[in-house]
C-alpha positions in Angstrom: 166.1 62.8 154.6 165.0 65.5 156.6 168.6 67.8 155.9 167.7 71.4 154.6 170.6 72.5 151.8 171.1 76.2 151.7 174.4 76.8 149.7 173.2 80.0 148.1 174.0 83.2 149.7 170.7 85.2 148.6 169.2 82.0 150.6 170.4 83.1 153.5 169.7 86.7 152.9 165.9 86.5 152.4 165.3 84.3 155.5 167.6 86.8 157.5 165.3 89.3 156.4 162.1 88.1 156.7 163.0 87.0 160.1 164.0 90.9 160.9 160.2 91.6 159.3 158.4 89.1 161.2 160.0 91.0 164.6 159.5 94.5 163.4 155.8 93.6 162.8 155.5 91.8 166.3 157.2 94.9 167.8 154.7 97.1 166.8 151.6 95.1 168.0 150.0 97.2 170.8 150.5 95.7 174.3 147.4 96.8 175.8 144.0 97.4 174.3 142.6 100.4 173.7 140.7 102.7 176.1 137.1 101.1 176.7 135.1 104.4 175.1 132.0 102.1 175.2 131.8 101.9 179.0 132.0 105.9 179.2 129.2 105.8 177.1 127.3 104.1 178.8 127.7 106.1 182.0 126.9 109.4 180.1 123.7 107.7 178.7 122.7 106.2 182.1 122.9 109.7 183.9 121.5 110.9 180.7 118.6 109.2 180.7 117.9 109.7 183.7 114.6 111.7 185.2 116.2 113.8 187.8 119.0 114.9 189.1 122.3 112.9 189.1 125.4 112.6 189.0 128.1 109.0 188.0 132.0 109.2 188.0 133.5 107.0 185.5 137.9 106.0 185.3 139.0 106.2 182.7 141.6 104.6 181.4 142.5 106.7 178.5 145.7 109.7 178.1 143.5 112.2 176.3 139.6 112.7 176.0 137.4 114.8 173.4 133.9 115.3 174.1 131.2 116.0 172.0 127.5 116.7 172.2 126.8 113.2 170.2 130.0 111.5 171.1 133.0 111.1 173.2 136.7 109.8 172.0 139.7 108.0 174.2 143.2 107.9 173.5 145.8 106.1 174.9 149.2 104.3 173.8 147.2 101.5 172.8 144.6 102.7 170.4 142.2 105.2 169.6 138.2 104.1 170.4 135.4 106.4 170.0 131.2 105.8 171.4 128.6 107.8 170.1 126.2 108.5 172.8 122.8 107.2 172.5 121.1 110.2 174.7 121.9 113.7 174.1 122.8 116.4 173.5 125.2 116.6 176.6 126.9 119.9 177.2 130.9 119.4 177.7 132.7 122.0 180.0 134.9 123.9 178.4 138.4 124.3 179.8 138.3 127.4 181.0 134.2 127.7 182.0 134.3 128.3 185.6 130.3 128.8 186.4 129.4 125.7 184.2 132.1 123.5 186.1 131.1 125.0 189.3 127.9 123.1 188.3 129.5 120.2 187.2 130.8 119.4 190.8 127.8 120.1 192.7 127.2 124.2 193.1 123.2 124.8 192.5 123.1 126.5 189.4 120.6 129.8 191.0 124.3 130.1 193.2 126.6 130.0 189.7 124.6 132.3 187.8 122.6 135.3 187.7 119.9 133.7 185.7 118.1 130.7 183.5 118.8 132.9 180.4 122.2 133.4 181.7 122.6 129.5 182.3 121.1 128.6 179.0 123.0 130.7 177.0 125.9 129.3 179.0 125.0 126.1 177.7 124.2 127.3 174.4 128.0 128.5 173.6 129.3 125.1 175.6 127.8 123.0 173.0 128.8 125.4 170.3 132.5 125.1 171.0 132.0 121.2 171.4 131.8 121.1 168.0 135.6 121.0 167.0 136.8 120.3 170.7 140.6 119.5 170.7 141.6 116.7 172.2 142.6 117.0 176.1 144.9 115.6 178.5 142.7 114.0 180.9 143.8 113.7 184.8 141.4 112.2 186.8 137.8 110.6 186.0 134.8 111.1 183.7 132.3 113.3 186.1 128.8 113.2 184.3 125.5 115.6 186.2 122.0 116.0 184.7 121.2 119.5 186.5 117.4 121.1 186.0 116.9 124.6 186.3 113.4 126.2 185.8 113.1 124.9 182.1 116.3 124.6 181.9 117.5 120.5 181.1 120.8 119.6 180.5 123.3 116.7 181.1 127.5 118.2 181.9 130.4 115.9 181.4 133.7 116.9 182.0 137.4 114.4 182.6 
């Protein structure tokens, strides 16, 4: 009553290969979600949105970062996410911008540069580049600091 009959050959066949579909597709399922883009986010907008001076570290849990003025990006293994900031513009540090990440980790900006034209303009060309930022490797946390400067407002981010 309950007896399956498969005589046929291409019977057999199909089931053998939906079987090897059914595995190939569970194979490929991602075994860890992607990075949480949403919670950097919200760190950048909290120390954006702040009135004064500060600073918020944030782990990420991501391979490779891209930072823009209206947006950040995460990707891991698992996934690609993306958040688009809430507060901004922020100013990402380029790579090789030592006076701006001299900021960035705590140096008074009057110490890193010569002047608040010099600093602005500084930022100016940061946010410029930002706009087609490649994505980077990323080797330690998310560092976020809203720094004033004699007119001079802006919120750095860097990972």
């Amino acid at each position: 009553m309950f007896d399956f009959a498969m005589e046929a050959w291409y019977g057999w066949f199909g089931l053998s290969m939906a079987g090897v579909a059914l595995f190939g597709a569970a194979a490929g399922l991602p075994t860890a979600p992607p990075p949480d883009a949403g919670a950097a986010g919200a760190t950048i907008d909290r120390v954006a949105a702040a009135e004064y001076t500060a600073t918020a570290e944030h782990p990420l849990d991501a391979t490779e970062v891209r930072l823009g003025t209206r947006r950040i990006g995460l990707r891991s293994d698992a996934g690609t996410a993306h958040a688009t900031l809430s507060f901004g513009p922020v100013t990402p540090v380029p790579a090789g911008d030592s006076e701006l990440r001299d900021v960035l980790y705590g140096t008074p900006p009057d110490r890193a540069f010569e002047s608040p034209t010099e600093f602005r303009q500084s930022v100016v060309d940061a946010r410029a580049n930002a706009s087609n930022a490649p994505w980077r490797t990323v080797d330690r946390t998310l560092i976020v600091r809203r720094v004033s400067w004699e007119g001079v407002d802006v919120v750095l981010v860097d990972a």
